[in-house]
TORDO-629838 format. One line per field, with one value per atom (N, C-alpha, C): y, z, x; residue in three letters; atom name. Coordinates in steps of 0.02 Angstrom, whole numbers, padded with zeros to 5 digits. Each point is the difference from the previous one (the first is absolute). Layout:
BEGIN
py	[Y_...]
pz	[Z_...]
px	[X_...]
resn	[ALA_...]
name	[CA_...]
END
This chain:
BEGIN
py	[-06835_00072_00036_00058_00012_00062_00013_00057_00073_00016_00059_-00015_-00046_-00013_-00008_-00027_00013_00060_00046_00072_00031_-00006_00043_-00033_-00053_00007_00004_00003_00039_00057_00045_00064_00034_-00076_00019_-00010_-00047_-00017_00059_00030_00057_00066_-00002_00044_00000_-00050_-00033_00011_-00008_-00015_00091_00040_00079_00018_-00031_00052_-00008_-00078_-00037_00028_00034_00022_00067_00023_00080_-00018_-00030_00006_-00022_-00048_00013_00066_00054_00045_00024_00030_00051_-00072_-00051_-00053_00000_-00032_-00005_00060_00095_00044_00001_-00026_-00017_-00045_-00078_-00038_00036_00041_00006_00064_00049_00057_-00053_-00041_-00027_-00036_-00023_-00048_00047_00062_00003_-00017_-00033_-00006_-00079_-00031_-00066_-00037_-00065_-00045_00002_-00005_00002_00062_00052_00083_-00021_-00022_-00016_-00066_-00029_-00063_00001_00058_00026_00011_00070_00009_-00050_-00051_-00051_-00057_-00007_-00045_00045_00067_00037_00012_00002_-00017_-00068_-00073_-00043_-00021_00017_-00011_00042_00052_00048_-00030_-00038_-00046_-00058_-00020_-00065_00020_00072_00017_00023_00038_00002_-00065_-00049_-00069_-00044_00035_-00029_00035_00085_00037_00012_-00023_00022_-00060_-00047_-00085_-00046_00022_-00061_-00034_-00005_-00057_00013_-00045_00019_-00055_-00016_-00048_-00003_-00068_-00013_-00042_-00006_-00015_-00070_-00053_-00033_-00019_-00030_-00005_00033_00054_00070_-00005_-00054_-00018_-00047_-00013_-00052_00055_00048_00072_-00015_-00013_00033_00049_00020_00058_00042_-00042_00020_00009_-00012_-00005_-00052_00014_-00061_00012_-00048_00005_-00045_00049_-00013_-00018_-00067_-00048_00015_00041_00001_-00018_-00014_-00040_00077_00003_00043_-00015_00029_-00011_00063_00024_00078_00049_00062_00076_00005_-00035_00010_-00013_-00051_-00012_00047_00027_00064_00060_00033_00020_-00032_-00048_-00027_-00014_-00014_-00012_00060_00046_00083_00004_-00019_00025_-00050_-00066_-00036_-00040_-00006_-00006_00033_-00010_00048_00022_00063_00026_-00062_00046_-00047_00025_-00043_00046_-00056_00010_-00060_-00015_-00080_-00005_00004_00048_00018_00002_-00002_00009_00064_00029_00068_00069_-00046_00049_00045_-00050_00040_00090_-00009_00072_00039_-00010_00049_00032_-00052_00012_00106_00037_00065_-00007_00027_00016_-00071_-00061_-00065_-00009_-00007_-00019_00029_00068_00044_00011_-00025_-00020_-00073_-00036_-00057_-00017_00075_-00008_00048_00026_00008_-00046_-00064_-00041_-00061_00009_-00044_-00069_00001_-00048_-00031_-00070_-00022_-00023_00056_-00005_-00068_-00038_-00050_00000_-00021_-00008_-00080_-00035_-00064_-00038_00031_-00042_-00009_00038_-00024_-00060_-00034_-00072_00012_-00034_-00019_00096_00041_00078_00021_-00011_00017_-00026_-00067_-00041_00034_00003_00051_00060_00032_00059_-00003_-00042_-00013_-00008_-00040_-00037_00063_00049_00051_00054_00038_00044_-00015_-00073_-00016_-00037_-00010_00005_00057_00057_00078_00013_-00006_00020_-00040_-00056_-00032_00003_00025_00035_00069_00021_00065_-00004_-00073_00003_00005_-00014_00008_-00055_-00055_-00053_00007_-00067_00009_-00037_00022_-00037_-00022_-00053_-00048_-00022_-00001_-00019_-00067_-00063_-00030_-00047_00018_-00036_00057_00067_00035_00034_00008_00040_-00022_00036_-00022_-00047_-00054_-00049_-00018_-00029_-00015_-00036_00011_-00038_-00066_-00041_-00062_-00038_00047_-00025_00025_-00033_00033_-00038_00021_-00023_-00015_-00024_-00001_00049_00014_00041_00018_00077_00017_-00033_-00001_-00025_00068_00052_00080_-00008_-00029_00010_-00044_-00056_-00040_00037_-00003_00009_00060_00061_00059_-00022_-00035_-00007_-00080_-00031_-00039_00043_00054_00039_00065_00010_00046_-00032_-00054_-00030_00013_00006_00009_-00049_-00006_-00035_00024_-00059_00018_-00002_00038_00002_-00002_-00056_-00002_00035_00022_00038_-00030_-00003_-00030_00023_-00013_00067_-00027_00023_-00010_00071_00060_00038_00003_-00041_-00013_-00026_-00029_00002_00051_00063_00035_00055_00025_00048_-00027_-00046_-00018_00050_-00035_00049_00002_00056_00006_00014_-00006_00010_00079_-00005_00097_-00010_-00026_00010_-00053_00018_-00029_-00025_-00091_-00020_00039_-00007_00015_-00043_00016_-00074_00010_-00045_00004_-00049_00030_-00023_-00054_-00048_-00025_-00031_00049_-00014_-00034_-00074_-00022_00018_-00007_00007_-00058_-00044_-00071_00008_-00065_00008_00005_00041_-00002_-00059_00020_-00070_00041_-00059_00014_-00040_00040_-00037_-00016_00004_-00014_-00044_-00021_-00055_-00073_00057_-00054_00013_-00024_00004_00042_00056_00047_-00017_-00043_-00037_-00029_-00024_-00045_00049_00050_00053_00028_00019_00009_-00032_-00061_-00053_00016_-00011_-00012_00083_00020_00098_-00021_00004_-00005_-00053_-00049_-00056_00035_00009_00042_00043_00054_00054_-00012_-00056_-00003_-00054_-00042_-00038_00056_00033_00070_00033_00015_00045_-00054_-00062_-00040_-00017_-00011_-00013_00076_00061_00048_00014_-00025_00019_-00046_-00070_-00053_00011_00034_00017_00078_00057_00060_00033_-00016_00057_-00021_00044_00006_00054_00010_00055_00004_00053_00020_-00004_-00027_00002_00043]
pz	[-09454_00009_-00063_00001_-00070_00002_-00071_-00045_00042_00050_00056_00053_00013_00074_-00025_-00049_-00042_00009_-00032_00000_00055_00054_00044_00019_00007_00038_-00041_-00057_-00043_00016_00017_00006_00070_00043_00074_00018_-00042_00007_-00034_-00052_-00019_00037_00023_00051_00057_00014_00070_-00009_-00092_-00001_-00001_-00041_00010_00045_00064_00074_00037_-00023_00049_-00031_-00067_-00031_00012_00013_00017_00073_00050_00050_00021_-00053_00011_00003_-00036_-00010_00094_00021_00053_00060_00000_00057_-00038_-00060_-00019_00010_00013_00037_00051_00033_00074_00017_-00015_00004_-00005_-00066_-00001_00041_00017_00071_00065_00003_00063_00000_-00065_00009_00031_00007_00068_00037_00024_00062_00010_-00038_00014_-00028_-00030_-00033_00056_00066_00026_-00002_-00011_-00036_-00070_-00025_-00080_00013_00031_-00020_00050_00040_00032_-00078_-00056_-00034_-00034_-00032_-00048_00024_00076_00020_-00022_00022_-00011_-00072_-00046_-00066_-00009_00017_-00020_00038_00072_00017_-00063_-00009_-00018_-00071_-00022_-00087_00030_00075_-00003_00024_00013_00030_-00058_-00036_-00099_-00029_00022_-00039_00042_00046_00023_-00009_00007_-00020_-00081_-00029_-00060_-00047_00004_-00038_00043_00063_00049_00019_00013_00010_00082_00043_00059_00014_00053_00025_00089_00007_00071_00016_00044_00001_00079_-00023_00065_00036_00040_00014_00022_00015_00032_00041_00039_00060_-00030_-00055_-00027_-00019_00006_-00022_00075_-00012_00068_-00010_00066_00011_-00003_-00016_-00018_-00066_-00039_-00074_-00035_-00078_-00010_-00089_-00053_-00056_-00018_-00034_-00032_-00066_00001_-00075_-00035_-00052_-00010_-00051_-00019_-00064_-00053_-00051_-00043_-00068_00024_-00071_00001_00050_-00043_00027_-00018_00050_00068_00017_00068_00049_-00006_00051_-00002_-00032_00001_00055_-00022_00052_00082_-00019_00071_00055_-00045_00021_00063_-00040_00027_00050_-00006_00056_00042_-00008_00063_00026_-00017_00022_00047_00035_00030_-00037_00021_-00066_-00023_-00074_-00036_-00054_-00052_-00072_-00030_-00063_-00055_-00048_-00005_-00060_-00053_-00075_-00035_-00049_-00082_-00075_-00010_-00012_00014_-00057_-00028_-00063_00034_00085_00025_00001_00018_00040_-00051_-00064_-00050_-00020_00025_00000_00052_-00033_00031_00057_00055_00058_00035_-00018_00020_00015_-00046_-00003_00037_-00003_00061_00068_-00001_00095_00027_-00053_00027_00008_00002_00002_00080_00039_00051_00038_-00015_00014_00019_-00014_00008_-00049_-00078_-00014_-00031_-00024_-00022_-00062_-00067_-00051_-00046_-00027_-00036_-00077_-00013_-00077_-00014_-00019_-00004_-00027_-00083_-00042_00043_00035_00039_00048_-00001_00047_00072_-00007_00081_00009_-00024_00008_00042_-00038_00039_00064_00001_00049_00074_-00010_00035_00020_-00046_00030_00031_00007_00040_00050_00021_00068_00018_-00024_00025_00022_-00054_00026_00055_-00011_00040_00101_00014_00048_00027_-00032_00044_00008_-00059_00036_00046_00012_00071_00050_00019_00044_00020_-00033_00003_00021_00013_00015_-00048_-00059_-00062_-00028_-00008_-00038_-00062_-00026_-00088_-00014_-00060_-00031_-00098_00022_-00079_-00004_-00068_-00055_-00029_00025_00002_-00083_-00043_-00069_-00032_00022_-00046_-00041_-00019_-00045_00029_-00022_00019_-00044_00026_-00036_00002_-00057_-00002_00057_00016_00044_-00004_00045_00015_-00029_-00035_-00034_00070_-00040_00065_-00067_00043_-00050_00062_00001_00042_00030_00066_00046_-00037_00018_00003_00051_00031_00032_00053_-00024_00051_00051_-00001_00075_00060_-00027_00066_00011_-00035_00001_00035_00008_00036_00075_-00003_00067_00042_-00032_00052_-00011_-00031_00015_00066_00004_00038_00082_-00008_00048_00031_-00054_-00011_00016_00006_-00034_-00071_-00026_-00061_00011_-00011_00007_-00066_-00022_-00062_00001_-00055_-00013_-00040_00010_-00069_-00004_-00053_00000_-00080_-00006_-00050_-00043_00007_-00020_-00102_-00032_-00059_-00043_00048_-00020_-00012_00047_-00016_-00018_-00011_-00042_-00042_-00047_-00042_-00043_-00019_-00028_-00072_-00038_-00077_-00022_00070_-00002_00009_-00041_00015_00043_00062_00044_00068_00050_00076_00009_00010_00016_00091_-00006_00069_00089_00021_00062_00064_-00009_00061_00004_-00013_00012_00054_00027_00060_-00011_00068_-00003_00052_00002_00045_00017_00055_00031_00023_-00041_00043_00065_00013_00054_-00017_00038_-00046_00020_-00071_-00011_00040_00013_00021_-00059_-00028_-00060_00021_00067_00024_-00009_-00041_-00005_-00052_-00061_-00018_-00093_-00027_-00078_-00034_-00015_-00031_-00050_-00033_-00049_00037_00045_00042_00039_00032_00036_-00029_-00085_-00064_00000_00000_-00026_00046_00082_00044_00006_-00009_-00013_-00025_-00084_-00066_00028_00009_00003_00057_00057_00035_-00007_-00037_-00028_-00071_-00036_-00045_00028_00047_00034_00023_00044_00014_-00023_-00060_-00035_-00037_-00025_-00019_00047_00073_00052_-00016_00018_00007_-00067_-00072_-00066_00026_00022_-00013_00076_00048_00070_-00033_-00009_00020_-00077_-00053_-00063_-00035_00005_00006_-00067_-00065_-00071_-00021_00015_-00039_-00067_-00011_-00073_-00021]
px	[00595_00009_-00024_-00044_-00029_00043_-00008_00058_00007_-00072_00002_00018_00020_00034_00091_00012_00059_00019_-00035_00015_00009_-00041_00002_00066_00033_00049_00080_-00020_00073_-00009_-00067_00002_00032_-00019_00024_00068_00018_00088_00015_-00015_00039_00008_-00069_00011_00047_-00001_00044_00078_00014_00061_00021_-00047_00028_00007_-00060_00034_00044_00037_00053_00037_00008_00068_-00007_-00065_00031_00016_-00023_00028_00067_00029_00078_00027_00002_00033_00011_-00058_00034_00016_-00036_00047_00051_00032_00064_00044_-00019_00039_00003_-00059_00019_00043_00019_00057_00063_-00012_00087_00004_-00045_00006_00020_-00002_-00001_00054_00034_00071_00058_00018_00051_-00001_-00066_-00020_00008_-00009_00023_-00065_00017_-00043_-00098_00029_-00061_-00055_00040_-00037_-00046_00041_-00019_-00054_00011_-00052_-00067_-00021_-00049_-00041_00014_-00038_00007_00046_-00007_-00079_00000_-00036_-00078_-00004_-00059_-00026_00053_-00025_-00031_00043_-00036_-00063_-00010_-00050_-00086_00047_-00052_-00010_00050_-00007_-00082_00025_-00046_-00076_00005_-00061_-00044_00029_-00023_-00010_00024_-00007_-00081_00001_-00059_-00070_00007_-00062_00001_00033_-00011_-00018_00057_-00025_-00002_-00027_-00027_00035_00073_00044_00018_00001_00003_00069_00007_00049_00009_00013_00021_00074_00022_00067_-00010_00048_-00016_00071_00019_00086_00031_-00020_00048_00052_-00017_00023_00092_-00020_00040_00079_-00026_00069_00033_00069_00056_00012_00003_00039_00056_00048_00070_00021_-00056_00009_00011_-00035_00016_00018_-00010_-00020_-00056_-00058_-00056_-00004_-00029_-00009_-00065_-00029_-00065_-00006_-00054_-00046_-00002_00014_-00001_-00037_-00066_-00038_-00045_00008_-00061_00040_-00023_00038_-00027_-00038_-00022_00044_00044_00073_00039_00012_00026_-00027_-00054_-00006_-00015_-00037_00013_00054_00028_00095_00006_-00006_00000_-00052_-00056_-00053_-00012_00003_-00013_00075_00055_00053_00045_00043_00043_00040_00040_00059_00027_-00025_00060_00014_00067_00013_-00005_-00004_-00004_00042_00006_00038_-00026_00022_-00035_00037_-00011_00015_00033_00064_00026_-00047_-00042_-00030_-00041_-00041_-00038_00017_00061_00031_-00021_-00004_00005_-00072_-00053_-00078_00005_-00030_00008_-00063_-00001_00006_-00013_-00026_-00022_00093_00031_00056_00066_-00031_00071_-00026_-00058_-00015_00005_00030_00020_00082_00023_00077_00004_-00013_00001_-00038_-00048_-00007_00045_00047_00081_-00015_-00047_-00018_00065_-00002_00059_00007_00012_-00012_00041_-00028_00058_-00012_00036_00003_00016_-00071_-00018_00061_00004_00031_00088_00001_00082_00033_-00068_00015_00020_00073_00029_00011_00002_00010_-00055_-00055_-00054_-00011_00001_00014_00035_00069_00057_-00041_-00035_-00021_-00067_-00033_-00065_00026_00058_00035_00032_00049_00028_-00052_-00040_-00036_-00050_-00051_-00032_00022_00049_00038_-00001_00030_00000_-00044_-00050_-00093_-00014_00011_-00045_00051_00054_00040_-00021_-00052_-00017_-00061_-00024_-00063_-00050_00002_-00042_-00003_-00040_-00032_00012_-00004_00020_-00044_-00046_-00043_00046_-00048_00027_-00055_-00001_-00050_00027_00029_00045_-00016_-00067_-00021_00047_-00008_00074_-00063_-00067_-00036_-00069_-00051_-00088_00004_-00054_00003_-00096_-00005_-00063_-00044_-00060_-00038_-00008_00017_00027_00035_00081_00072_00023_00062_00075_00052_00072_00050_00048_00068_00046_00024_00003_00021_00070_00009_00078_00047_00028_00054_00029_00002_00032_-00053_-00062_-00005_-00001_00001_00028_00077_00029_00075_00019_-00070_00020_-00005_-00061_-00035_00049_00043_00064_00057_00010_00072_-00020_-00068_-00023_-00029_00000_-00028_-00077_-00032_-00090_-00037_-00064_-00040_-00041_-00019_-00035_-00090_-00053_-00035_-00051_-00041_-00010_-00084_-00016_-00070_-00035_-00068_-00032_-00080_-00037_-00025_-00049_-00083_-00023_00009_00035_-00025_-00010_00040_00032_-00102_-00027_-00069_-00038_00010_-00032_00010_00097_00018_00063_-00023_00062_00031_00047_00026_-00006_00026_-00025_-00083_-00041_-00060_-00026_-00046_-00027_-00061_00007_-00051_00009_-00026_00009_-00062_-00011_-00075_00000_-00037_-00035_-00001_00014_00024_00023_00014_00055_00058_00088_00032_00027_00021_00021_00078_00034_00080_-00009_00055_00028_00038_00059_00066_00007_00040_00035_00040_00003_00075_00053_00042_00082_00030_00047_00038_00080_00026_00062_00033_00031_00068_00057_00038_00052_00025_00058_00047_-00049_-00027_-00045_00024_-00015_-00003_-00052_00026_-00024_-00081_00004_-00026_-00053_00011_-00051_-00022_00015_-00061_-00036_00027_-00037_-00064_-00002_-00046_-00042_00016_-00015_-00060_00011_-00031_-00029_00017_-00069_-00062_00021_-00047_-00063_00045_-00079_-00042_00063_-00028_-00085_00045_-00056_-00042_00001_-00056_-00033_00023_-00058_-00053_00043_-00043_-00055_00021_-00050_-00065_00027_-00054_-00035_00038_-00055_-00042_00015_-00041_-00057_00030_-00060_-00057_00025_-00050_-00038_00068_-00047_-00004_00038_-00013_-00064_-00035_-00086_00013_00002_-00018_-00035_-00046_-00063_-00010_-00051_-00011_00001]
resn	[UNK_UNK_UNK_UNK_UNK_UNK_UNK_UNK_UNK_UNK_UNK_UNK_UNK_UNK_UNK_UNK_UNK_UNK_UNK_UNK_UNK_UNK_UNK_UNK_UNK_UNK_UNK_UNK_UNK_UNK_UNK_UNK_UNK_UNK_UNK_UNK_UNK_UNK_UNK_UNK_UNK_UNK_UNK_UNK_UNK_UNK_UNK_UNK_UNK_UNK_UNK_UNK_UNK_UNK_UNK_UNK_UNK_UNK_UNK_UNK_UNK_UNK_UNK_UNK_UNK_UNK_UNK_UNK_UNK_UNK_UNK_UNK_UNK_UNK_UNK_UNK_UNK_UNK_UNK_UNK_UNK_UNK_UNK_UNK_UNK_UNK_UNK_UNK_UNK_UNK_UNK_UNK_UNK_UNK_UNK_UNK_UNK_UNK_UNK_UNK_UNK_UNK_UNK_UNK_UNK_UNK_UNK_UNK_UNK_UNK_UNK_UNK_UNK_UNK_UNK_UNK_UNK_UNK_UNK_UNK_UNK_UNK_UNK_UNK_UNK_UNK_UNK_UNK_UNK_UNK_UNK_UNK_UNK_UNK_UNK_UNK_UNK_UNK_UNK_UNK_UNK_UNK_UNK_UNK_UNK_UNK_UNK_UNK_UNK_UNK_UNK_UNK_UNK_UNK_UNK_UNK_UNK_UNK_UNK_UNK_UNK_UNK_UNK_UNK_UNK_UNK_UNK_UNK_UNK_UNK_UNK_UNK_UNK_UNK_UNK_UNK_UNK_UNK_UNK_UNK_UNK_UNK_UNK_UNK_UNK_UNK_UNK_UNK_UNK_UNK_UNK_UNK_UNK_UNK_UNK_UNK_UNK_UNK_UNK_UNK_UNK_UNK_UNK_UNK_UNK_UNK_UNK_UNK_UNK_UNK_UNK_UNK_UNK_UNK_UNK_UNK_UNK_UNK_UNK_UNK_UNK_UNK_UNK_UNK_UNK_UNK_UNK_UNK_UNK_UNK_UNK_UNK_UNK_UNK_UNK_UNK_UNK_UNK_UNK_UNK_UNK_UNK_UNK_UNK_UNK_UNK_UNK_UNK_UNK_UNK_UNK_UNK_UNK_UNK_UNK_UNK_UNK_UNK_UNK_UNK_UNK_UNK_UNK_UNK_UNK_UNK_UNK_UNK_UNK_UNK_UNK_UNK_UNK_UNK_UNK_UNK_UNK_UNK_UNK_UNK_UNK_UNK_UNK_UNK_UNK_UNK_UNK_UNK_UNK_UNK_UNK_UNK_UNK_UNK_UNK_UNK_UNK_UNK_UNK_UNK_UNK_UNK_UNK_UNK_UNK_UNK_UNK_UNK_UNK_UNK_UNK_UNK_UNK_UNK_UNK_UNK_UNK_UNK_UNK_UNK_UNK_UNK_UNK_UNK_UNK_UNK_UNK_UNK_UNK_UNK_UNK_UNK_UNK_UNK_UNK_UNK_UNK_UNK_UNK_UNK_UNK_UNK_UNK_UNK_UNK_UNK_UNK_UNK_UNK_UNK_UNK_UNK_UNK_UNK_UNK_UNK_UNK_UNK_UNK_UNK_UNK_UNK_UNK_UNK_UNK_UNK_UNK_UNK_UNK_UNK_UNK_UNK_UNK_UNK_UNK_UNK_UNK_UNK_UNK_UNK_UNK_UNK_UNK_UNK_UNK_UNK_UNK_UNK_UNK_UNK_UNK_UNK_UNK_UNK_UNK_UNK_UNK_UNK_UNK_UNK_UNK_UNK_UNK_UNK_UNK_UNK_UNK_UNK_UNK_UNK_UNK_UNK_UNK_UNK_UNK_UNK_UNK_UNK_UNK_UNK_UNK_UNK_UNK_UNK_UNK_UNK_UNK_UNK_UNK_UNK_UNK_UNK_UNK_UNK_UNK_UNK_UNK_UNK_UNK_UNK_UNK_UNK_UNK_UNK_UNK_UNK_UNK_UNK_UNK_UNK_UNK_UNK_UNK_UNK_UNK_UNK_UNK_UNK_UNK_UNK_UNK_UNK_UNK_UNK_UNK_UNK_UNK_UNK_UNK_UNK_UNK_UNK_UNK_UNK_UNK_UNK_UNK_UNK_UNK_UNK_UNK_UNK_UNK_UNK_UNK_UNK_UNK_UNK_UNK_UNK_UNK_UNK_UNK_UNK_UNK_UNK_UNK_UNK_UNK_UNK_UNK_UNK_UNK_UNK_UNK_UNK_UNK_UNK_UNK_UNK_UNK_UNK_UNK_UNK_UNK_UNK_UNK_UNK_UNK_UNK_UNK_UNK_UNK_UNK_UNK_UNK_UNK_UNK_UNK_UNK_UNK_UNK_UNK_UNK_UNK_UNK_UNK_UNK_UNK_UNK_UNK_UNK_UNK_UNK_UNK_UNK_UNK_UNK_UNK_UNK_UNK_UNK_UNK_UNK_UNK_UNK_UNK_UNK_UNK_UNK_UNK_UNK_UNK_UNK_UNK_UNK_UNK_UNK_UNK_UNK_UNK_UNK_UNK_UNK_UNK_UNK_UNK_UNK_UNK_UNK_UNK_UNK_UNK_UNK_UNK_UNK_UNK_UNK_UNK_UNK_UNK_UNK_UNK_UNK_UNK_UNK_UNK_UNK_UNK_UNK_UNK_UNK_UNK_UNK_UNK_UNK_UNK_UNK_UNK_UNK_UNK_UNK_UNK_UNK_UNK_UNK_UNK_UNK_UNK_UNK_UNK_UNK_UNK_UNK_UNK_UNK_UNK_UNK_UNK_UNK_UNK_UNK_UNK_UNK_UNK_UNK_UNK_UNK_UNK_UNK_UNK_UNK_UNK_UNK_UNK_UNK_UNK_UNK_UNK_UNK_UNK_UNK_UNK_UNK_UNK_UNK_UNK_UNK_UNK_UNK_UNK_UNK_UNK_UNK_UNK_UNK_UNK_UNK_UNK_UNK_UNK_UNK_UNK_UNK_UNK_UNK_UNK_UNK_UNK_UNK_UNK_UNK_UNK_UNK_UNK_UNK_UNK_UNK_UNK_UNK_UNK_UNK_UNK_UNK_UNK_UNK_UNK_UNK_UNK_UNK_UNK_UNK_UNK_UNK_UNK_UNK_UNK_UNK_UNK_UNK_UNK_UNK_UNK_UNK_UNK_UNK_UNK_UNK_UNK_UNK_UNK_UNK_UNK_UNK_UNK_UNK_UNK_UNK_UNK_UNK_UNK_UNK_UNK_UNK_UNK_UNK_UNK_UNK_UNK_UNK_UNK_UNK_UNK_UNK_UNK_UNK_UNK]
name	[N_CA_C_N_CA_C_N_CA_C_N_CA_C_N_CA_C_N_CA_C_N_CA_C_N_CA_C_N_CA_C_N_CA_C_N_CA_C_N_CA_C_N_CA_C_N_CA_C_N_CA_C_N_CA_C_N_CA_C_N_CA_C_N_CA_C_N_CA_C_N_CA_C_N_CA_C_N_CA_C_N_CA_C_N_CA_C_N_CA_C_N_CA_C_N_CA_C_N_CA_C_N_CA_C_N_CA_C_N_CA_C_N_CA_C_N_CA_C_N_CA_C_N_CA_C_N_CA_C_N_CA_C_N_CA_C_N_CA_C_N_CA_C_N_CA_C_N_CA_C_N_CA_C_N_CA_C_N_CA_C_N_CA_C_N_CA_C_N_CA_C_N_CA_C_N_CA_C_N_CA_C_N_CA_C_N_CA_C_N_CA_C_N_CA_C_N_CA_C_N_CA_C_N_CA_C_N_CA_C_N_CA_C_N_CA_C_N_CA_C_N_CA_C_N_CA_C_N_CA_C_N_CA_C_N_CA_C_N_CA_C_N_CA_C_N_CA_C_N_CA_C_N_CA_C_N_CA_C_N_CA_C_N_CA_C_N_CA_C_N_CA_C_N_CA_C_N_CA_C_N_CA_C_N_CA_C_N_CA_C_N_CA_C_N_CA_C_N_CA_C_N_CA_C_N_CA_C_N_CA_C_N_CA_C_N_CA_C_N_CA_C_N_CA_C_N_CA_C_N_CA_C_N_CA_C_N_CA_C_N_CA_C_N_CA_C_N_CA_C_N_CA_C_N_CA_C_N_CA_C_N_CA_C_N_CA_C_N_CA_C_N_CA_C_N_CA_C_N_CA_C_N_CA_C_N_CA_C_N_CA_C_N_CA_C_N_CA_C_N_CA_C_N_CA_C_N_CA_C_N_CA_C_N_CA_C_N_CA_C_N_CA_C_N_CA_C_N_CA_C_N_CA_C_N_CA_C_N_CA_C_N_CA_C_N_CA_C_N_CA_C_N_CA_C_N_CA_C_N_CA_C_N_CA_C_N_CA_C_N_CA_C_N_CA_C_N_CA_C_N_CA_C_N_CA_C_N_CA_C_N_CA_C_N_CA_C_N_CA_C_N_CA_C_N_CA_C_N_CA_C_N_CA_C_N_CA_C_N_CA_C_N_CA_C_N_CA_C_N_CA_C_N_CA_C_N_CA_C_N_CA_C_N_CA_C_N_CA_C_N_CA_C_N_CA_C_N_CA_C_N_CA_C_N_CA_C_N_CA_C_N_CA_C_N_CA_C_N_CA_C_N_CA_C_N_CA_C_N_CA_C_N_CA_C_N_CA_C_N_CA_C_N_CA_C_N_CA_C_N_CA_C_N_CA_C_N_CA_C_N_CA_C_N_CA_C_N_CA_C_N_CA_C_N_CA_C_N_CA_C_N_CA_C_N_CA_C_N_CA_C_N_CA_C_N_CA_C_N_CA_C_N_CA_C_N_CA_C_N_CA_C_N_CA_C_N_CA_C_N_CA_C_N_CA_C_N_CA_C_N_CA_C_N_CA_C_N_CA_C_N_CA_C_N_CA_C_N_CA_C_N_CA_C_N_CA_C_N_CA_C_N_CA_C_N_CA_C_N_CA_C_N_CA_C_N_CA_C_N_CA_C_N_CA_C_N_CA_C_N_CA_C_N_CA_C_N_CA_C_N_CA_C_N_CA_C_N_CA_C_N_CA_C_N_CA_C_N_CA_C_N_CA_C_N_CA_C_N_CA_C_N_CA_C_N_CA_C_N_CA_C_N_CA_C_N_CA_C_N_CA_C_N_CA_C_N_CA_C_N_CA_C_N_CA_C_N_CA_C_N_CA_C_N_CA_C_N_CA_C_N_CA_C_N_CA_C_N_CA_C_N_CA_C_N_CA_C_N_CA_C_N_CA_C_N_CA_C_N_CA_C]
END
């Protein structure tokens, strides 16, 4: 890659990153105009912002994406396991998923307008360093949301994590999804190749998400549906680096 193809695309991620942040502002007043109305008011514009994040991510630093498994989502709800290594799951979460809220780091809330449209979002803020607390409150809050018909996404490594690391699963989400009587539906996904994180720029591409089959955790060991997740999850993503992640020089 020579030092002008470098450039142009710090120049294009920067760009990318000012318009996604001005365009929080008036979607993030639209969410919270719409929370009297009920989480599904609010997460109409939440979904229209992030679509509109991934449609900037493709005309501007070329990053496109396709999704395969669709079919693999029930209907009744479930909880979603995803691979967390770039910001792109994030919005995706939002635009190609059915409702849902997220389990999330409580600092988010405090981020200004990113952060107070994710509280009429019904997201489920935790505070890491509290253990079995946090724990309790993934299982309490996340229960009434999928009684409500709202999916819970988990980031189940607990932070983005570098392109092709992982660390040990948390434990709150099997544990929501056998007190709720769910399935677990795991995600996996190259995007961490082509927008890592700590990086000032997005290679160019095309993302590819899987959707596994869900797992049923019923009457099983927490620990072992753990394993049983990660292991596919990161066989996945390894099959799809070593078939489809194609990076331009």
């Amino acid at each position: 890659m020579t030092s002008i193809t470098a450039f142009t695309r710090i120049l294009r991620f920067i760009a990318f990153n000012v318009l996604s942040w001005i365009a929080v502002i008036p979607f993030a007043l639209l969410v919270i105009a719409a929370w009297p109305f009920g989480h599904r008011y609010s997460y109409v514009f939440a979904r229209a912002w992030a679509l509109l994040v991934l449609w900037m991510a493709r005309y501007i630093c070329g990053l496109r994406y396709r999704v395969s498994g669709s079919e693999n989502i029930p209907a009744e709800g479930c909880v979603f396991f995803i691979k967390h290594s770039s910001a792109f799951e994030t919005f995706g979460a939002l635009a190609l998923f059915p409702r849902n809220c997220w389990v999330l780091k409580k600092e988010l809330l405090w981020v200004p307008f990113f952060g107070w449209g994710l509280i009429p979002l019904d997201s489920i803020p935790i505070d890491r360093a509290r253990g079995s607390e946090a724990v309790n409150q993934v299982i309490t809050l996340g229960k009434e949301r999928l009684q409500r018909g709202i999916n819970v996404v988990i980031f189940p490594e607990g932070t983005r994590m570098p392109a092709g690391k992982t660390k040990r699963y948390g434990i709150s989400g099997v544990l929501l999804a056998q007190e709720s009587n769910v399935l677990i539906v795991p995600v996996a996904h190259n995007a961490g190749y082509f927008w890592p994180r700590r990086k000032l720029a997005i290679t160019p591409g095309e993302i590819t998400v899987t959707i596994g089959p869900p797992v049923d955790p019923t009457g099983r060991e927490p620990r072992e549906v753990n394993r049983e997740i990660q292991d596919w999850v990161e066989t996945t993503v390894a099959d799809i680096v070593s078939r489809e992640t194609q990076l331009p020089i």
